[in-house]
mmCIF entry with sequence, helices, sheets and N, C-alpha, C, O atoms, coordinates in Angstrom:
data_MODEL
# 
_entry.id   MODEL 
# 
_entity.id                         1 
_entity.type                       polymer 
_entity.pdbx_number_of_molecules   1 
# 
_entity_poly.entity_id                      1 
_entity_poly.type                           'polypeptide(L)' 
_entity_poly.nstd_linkage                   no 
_entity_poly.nstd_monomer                   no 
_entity_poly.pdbx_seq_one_letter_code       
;(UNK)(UNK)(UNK)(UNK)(UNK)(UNK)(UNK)(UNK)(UNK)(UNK)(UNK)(UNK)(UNK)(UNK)(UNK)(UNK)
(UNK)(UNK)(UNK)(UNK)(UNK)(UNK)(UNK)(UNK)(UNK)(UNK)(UNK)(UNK)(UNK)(UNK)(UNK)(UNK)
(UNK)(UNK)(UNK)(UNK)(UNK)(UNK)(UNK)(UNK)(UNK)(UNK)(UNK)(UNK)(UNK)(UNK)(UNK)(UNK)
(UNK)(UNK)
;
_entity_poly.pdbx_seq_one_letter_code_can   XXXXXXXXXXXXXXXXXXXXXXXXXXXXXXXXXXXXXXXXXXXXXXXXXX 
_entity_poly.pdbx_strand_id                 A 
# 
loop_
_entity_poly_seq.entity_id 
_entity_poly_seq.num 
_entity_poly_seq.mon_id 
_entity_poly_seq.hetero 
1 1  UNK n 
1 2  UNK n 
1 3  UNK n 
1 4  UNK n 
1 5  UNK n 
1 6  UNK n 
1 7  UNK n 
1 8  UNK n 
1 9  UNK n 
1 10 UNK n 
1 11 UNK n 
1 12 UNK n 
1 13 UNK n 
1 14 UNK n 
1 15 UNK n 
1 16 UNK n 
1 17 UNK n 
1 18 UNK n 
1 19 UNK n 
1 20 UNK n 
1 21 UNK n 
1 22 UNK n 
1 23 UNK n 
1 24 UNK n 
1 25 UNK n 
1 26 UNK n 
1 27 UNK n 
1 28 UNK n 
1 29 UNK n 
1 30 UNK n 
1 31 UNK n 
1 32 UNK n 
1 33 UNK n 
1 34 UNK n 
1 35 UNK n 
1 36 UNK n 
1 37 UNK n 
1 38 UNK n 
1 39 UNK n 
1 40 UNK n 
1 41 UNK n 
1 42 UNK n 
1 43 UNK n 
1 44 UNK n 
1 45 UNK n 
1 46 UNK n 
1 47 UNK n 
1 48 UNK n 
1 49 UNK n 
1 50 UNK n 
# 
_struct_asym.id          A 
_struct_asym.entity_id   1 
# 
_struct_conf.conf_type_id            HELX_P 
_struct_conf.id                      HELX_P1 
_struct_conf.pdbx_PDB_helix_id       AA1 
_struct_conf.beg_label_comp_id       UNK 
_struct_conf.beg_label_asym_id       A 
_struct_conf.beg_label_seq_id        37 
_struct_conf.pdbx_beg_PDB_ins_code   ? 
_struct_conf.end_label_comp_id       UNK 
_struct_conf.end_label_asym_id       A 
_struct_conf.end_label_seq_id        44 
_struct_conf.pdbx_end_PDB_ins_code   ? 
_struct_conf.beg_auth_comp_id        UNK 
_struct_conf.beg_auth_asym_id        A 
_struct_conf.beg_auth_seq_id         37 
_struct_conf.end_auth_comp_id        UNK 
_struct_conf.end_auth_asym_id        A 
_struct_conf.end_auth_seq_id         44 
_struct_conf.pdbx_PDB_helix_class    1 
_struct_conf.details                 ? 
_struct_conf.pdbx_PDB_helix_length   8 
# 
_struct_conf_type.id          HELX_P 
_struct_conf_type.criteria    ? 
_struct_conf_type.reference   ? 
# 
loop_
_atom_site.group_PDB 
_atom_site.id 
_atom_site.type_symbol 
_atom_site.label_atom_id 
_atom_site.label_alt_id 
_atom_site.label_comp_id 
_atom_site.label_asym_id 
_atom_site.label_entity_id 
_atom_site.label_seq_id 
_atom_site.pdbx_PDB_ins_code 
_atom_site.Cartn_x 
_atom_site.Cartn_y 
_atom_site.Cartn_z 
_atom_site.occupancy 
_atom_site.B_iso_or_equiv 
_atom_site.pdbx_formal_charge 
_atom_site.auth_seq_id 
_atom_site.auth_comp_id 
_atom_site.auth_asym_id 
_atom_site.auth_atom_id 
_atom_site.pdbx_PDB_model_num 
ATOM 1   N N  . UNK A 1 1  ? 6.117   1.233   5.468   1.00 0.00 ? 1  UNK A N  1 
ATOM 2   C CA . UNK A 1 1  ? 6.033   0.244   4.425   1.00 0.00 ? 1  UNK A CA 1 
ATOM 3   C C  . UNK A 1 1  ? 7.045   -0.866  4.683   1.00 0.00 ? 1  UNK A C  1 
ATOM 4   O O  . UNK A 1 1  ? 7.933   -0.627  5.502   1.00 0.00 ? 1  UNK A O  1 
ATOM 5   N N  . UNK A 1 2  ? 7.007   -2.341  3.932   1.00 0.00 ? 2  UNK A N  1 
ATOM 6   C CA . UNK A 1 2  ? 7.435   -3.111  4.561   1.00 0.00 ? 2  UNK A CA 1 
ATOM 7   C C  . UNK A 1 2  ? 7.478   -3.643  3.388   1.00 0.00 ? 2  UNK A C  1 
ATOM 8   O O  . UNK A 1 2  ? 6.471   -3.790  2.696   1.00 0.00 ? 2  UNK A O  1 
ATOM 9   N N  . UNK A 1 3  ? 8.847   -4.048  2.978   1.00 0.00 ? 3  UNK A N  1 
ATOM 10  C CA . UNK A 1 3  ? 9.431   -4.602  1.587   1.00 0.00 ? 3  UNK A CA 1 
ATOM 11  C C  . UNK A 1 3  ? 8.600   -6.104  1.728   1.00 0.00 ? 3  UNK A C  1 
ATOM 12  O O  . UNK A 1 3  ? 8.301   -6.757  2.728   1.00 0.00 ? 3  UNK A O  1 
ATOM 13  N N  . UNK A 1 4  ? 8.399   -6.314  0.461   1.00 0.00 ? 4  UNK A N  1 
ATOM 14  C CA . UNK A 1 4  ? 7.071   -7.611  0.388   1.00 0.00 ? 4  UNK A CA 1 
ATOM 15  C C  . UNK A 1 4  ? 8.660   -8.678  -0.406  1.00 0.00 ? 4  UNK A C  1 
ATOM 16  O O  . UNK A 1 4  ? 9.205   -8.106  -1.351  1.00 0.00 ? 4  UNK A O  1 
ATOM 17  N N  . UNK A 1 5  ? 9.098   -9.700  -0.105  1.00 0.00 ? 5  UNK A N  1 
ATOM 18  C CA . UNK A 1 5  ? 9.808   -10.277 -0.859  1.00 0.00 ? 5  UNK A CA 1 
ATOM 19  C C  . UNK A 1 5  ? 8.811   -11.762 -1.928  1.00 0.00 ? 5  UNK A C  1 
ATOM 20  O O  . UNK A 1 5  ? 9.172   -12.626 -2.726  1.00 0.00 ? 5  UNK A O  1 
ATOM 21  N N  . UNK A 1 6  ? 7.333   -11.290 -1.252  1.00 0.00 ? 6  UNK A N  1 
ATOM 22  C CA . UNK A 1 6  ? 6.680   -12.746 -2.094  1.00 0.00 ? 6  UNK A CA 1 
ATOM 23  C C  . UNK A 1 6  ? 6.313   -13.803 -1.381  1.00 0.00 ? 6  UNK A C  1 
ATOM 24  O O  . UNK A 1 6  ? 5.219   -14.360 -1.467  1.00 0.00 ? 6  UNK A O  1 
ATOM 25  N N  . UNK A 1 7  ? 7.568   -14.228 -0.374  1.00 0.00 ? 7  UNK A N  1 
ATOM 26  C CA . UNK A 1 7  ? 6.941   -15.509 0.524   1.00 0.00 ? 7  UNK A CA 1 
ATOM 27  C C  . UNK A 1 7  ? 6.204   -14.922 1.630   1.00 0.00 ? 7  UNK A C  1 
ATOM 28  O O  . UNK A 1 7  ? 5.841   -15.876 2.319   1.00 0.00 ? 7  UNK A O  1 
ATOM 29  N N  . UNK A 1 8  ? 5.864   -14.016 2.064   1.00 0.00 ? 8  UNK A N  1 
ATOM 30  C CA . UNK A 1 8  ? 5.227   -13.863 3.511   1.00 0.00 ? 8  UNK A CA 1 
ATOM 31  C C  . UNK A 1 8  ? 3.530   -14.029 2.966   1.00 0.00 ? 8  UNK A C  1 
ATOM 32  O O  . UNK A 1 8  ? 2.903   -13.508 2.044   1.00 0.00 ? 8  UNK A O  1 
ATOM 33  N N  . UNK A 1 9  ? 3.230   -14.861 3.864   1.00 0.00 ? 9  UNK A N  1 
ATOM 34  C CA . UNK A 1 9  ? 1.288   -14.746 3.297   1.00 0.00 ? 9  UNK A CA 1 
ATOM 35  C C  . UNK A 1 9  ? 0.703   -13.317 4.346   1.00 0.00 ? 9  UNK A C  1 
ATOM 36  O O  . UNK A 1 9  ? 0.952   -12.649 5.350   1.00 0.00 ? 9  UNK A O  1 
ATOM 37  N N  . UNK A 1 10 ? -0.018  -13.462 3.474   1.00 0.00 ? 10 UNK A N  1 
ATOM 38  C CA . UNK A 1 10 ? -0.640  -11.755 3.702   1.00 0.00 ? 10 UNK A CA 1 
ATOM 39  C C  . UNK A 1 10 ? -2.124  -11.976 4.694   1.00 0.00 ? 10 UNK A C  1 
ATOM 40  O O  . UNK A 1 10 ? -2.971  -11.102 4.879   1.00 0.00 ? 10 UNK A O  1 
ATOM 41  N N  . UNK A 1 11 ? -2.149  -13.326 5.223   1.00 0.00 ? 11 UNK A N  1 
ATOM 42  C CA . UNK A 1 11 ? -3.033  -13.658 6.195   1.00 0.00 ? 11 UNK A CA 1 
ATOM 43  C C  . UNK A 1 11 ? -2.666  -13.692 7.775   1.00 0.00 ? 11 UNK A C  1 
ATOM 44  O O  . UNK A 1 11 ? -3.407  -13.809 8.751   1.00 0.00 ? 11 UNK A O  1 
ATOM 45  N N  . UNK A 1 12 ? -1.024  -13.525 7.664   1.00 0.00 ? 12 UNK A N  1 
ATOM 46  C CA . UNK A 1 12 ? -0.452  -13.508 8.779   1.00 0.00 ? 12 UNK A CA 1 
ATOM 47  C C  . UNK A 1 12 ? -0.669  -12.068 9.914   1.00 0.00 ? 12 UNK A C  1 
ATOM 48  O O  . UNK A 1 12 ? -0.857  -11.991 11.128  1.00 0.00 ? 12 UNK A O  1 
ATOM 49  N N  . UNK A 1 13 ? -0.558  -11.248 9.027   1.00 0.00 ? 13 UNK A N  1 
ATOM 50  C CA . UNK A 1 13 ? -0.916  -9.619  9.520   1.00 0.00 ? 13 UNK A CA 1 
ATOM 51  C C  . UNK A 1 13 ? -2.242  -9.331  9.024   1.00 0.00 ? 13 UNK A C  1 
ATOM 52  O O  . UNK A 1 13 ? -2.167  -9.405  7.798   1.00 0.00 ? 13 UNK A O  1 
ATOM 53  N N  . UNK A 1 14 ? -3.481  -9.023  9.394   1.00 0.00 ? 14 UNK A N  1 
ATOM 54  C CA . UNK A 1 14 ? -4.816  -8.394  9.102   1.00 0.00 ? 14 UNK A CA 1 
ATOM 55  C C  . UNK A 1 14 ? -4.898  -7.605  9.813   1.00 0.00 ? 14 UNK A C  1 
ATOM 56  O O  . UNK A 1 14 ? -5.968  -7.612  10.421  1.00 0.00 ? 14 UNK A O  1 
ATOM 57  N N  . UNK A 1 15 ? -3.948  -6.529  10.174  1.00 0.00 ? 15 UNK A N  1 
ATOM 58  C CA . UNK A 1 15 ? -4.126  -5.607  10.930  1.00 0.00 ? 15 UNK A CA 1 
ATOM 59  C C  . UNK A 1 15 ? -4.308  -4.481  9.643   1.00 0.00 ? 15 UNK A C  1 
ATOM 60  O O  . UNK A 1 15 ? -4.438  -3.363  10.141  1.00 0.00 ? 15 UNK A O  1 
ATOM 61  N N  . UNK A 1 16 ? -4.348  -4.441  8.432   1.00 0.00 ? 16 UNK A N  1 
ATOM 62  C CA . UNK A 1 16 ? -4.919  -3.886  7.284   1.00 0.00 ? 16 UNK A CA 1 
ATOM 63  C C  . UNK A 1 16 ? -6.013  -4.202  6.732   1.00 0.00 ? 16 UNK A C  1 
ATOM 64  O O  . UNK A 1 16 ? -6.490  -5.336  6.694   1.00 0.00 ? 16 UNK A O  1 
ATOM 65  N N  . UNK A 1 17 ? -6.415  -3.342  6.333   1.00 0.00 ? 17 UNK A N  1 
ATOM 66  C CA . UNK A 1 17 ? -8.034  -3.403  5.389   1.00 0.00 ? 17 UNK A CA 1 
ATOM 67  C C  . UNK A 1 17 ? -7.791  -3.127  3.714   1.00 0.00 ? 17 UNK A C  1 
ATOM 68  O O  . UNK A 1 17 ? -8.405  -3.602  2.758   1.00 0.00 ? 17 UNK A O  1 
ATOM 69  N N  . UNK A 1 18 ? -6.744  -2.248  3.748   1.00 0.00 ? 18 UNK A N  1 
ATOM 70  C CA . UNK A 1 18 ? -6.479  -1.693  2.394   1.00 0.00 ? 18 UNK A CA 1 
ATOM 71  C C  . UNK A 1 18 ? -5.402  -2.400  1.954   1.00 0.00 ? 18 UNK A C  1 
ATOM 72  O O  . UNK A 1 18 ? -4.838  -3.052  2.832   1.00 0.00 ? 18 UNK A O  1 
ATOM 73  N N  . UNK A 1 19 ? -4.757  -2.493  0.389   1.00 0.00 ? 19 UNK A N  1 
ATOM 74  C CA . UNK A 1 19 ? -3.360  -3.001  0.274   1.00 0.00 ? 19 UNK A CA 1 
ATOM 75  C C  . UNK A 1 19 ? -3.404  -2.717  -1.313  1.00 0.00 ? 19 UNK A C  1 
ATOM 76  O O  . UNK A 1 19 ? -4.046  -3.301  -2.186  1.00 0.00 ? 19 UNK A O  1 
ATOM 77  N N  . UNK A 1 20 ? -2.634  -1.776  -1.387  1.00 0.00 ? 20 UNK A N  1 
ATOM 78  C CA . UNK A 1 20 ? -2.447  -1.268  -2.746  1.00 0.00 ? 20 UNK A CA 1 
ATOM 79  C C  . UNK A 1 20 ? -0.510  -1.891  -3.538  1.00 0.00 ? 20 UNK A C  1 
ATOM 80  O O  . UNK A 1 20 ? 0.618   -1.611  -3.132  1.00 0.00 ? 20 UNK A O  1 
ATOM 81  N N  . UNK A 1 21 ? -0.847  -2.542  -4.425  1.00 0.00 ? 21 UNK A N  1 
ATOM 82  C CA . UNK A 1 21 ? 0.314   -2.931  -5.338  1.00 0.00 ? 21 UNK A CA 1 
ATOM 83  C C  . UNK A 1 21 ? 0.726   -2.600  -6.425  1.00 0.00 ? 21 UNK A C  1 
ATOM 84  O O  . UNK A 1 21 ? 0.340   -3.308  -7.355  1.00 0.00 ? 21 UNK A O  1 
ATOM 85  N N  . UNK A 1 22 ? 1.415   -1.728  -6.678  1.00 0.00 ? 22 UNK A N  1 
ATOM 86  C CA . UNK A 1 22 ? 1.776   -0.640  -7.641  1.00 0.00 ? 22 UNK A CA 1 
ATOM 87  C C  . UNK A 1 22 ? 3.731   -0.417  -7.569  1.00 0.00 ? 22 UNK A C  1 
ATOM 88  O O  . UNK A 1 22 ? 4.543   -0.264  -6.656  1.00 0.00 ? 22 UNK A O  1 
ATOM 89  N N  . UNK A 1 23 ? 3.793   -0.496  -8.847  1.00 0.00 ? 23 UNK A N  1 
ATOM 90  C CA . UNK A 1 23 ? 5.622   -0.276  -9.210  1.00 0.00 ? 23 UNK A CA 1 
ATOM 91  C C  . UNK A 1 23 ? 6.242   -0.550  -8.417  1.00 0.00 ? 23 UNK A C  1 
ATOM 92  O O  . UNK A 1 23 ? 6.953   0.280   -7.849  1.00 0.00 ? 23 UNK A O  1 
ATOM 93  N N  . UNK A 1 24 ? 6.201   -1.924  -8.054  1.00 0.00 ? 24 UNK A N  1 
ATOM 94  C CA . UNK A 1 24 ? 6.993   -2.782  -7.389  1.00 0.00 ? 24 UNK A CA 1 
ATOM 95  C C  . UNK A 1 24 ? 6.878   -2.469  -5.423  1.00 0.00 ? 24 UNK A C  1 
ATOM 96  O O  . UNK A 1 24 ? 7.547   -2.873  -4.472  1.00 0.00 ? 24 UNK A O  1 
ATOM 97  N N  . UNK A 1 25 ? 6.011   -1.815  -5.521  1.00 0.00 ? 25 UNK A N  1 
ATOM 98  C CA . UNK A 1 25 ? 5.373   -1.423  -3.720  1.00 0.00 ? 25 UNK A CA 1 
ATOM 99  C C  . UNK A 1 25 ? 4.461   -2.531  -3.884  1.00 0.00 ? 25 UNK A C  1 
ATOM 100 O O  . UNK A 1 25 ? 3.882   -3.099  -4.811  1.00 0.00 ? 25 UNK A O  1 
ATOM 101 N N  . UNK A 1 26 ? 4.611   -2.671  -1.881  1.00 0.00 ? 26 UNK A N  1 
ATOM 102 C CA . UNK A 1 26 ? 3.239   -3.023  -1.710  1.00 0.00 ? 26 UNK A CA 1 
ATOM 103 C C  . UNK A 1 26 ? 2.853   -2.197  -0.208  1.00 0.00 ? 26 UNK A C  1 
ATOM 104 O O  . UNK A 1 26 ? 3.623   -1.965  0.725   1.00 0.00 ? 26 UNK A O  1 
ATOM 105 N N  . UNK A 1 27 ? 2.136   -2.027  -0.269  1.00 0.00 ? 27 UNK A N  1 
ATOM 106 C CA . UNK A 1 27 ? 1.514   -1.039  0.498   1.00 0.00 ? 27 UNK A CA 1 
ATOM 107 C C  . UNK A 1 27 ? 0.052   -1.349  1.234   1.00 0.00 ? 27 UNK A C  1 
ATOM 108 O O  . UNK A 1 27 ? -0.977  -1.626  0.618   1.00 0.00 ? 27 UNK A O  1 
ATOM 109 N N  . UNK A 1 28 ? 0.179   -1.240  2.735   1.00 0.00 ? 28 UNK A N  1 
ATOM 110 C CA . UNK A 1 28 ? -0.853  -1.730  3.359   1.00 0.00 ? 28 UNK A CA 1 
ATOM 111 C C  . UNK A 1 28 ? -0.821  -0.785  4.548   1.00 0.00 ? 28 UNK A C  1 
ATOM 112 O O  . UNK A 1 28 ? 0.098   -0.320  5.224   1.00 0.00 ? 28 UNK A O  1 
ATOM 113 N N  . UNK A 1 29 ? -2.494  -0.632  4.575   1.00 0.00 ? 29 UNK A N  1 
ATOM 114 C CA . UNK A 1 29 ? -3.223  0.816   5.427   1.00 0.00 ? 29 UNK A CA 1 
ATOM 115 C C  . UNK A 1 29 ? -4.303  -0.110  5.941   1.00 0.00 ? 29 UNK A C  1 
ATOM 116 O O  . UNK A 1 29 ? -4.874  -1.132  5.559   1.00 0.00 ? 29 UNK A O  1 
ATOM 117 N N  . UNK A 1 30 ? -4.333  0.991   7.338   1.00 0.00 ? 30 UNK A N  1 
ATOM 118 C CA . UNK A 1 30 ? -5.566  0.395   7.983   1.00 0.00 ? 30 UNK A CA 1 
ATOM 119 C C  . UNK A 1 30 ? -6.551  0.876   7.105   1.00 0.00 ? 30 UNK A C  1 
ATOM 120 O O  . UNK A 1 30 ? -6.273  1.535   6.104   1.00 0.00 ? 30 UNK A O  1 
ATOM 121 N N  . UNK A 1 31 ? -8.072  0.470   7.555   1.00 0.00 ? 31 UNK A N  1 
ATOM 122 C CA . UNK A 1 31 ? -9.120  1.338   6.691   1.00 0.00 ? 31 UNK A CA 1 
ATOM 123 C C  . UNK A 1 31 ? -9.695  2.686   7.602   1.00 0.00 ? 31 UNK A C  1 
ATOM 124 O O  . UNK A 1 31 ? -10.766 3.286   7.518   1.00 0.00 ? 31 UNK A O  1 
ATOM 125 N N  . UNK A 1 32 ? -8.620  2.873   8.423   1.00 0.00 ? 32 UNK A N  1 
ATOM 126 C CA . UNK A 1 32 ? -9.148  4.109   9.168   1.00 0.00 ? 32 UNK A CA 1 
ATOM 127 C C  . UNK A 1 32 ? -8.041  4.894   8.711   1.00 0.00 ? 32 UNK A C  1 
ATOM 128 O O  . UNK A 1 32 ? -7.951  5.854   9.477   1.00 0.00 ? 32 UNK A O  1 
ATOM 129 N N  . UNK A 1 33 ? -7.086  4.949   7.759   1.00 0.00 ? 33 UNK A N  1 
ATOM 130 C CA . UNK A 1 33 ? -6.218  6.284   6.905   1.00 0.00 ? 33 UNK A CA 1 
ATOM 131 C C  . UNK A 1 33 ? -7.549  7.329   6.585   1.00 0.00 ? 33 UNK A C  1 
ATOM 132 O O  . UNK A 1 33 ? -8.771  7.196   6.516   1.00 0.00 ? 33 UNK A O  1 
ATOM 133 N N  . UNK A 1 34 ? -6.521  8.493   6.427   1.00 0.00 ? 34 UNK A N  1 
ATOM 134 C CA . UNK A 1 34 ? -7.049  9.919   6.090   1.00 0.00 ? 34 UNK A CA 1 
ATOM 135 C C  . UNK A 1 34 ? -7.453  9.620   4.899   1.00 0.00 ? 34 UNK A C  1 
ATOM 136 O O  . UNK A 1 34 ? -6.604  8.932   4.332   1.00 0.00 ? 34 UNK A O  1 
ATOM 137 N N  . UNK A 1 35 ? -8.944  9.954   3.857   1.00 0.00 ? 35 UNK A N  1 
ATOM 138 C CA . UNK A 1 35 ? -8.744  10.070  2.874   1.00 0.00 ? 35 UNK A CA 1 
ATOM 139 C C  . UNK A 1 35 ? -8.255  10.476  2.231   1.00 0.00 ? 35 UNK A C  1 
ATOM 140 O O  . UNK A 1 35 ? -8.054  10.034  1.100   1.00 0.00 ? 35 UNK A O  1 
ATOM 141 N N  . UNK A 1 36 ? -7.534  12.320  3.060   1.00 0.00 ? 36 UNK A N  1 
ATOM 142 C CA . UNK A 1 36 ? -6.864  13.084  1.680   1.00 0.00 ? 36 UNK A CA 1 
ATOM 143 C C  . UNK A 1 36 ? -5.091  12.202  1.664   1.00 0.00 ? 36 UNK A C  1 
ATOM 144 O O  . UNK A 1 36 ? -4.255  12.060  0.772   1.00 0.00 ? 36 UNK A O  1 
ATOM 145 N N  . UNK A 1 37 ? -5.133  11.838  2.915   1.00 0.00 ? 37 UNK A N  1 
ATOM 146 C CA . UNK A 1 37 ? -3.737  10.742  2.492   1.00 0.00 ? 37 UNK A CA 1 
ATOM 147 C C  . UNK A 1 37 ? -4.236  9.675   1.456   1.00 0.00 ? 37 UNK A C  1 
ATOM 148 O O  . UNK A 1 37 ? -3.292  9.411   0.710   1.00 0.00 ? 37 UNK A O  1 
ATOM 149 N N  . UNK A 1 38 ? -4.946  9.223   1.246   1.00 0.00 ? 38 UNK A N  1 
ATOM 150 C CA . UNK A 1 38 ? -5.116  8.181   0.400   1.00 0.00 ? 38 UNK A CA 1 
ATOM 151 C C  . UNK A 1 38 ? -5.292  8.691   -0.940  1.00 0.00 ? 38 UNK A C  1 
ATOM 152 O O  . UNK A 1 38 ? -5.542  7.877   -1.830  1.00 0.00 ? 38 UNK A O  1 
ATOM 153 N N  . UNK A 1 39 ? -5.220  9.650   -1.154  1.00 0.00 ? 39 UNK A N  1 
ATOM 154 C CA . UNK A 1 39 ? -5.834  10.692  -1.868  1.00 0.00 ? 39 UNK A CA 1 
ATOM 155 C C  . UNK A 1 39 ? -4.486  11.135  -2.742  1.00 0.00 ? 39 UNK A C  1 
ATOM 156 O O  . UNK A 1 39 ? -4.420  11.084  -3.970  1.00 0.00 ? 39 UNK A O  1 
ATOM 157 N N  . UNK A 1 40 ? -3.585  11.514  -1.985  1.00 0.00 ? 40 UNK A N  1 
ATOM 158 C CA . UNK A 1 40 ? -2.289  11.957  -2.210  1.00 0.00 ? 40 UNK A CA 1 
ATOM 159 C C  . UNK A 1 40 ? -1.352  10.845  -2.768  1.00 0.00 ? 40 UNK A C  1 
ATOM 160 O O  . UNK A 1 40 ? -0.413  11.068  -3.532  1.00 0.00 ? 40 UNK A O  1 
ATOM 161 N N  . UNK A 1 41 ? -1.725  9.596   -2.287  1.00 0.00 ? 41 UNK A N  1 
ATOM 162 C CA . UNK A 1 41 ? -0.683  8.598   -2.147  1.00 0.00 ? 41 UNK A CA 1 
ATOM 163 C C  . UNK A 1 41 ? -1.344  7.611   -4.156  1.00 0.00 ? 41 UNK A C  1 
ATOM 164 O O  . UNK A 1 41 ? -0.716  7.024   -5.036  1.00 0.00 ? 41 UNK A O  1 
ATOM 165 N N  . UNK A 1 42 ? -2.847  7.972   -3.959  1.00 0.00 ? 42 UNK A N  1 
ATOM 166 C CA . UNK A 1 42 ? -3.006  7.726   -5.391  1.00 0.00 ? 42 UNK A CA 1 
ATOM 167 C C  . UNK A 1 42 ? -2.173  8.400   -6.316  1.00 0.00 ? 42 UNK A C  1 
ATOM 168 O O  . UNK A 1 42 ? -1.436  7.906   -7.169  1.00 0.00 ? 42 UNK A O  1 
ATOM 169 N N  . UNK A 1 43 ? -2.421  9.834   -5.987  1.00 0.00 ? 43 UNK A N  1 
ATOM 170 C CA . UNK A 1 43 ? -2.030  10.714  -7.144  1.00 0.00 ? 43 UNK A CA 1 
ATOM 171 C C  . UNK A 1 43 ? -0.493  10.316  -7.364  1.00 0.00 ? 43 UNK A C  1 
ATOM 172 O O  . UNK A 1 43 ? 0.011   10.029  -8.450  1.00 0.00 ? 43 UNK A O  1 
ATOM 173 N N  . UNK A 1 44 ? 0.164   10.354  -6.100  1.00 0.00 ? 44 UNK A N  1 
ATOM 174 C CA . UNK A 1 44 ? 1.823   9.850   -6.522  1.00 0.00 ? 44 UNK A CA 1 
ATOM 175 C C  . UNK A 1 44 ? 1.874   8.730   -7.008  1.00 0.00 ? 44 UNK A C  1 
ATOM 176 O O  . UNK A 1 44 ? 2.687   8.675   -7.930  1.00 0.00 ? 44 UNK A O  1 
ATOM 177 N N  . UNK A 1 45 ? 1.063   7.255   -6.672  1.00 0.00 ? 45 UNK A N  1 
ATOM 178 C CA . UNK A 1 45 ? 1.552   6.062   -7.900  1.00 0.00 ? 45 UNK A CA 1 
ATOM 179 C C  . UNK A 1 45 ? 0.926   6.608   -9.384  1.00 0.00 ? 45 UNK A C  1 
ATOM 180 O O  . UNK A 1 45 ? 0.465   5.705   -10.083 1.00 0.00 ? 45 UNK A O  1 
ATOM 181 N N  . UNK A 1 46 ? 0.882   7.468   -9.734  1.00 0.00 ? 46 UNK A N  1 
ATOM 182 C CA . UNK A 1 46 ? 0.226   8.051   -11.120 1.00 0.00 ? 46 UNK A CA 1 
ATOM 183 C C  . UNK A 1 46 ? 1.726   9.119   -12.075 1.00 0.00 ? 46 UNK A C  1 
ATOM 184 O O  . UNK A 1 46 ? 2.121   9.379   -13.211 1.00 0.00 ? 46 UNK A O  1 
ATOM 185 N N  . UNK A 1 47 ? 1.914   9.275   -11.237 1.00 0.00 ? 47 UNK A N  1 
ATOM 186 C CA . UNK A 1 47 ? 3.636   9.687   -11.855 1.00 0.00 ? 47 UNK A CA 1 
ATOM 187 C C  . UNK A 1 47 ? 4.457   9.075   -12.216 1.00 0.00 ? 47 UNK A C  1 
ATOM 188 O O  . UNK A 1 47 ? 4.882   8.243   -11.415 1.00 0.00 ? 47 UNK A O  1 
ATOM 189 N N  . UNK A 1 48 ? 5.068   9.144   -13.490 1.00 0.00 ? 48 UNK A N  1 
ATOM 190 C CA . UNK A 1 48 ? 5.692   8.221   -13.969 1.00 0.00 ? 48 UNK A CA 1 
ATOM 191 C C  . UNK A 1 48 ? 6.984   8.324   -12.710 1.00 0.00 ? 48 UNK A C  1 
ATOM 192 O O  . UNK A 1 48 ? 7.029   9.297   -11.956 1.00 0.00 ? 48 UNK A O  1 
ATOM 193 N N  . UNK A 1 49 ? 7.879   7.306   -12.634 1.00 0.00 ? 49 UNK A N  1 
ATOM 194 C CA . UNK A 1 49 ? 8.988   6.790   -11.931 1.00 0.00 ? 49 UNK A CA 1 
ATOM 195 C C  . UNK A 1 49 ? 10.058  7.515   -12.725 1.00 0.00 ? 49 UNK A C  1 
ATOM 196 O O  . UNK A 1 49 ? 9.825   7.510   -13.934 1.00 0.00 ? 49 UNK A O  1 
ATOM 197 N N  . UNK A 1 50 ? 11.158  8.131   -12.364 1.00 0.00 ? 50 UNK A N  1 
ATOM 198 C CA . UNK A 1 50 ? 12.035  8.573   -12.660 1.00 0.00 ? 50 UNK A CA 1 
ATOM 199 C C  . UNK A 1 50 ? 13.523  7.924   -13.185 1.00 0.00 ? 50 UNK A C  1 
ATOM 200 O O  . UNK A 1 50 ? 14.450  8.673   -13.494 1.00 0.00 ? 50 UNK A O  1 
# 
């Protein structure tokens, strides 16, 4: 993962298909990830933050 500070355009890297933005992540997967990783990585942004 790769801290997003806002200015980088997100057209520069398309080496992702996916890009999930959730509690202050941003998060970008090829579209060839595991589903049950994608799977897992839902269920954890679903937990509250500690």
């Amino acid at each position: 993962m790769i801290p997003d500070n806002g200015t980088t355009s997100m057209y520069l890297d398309n080496s992702h298909t996916i890009e999930i933005e959730a509690k202050g992540l941003l998060i970008r997967m090829n579209n060839t990830v595991q589903p049950m990783l994608l799977k897992i990585l839902m269920e954890a942004l679903k937990e509250p933050v500690c």
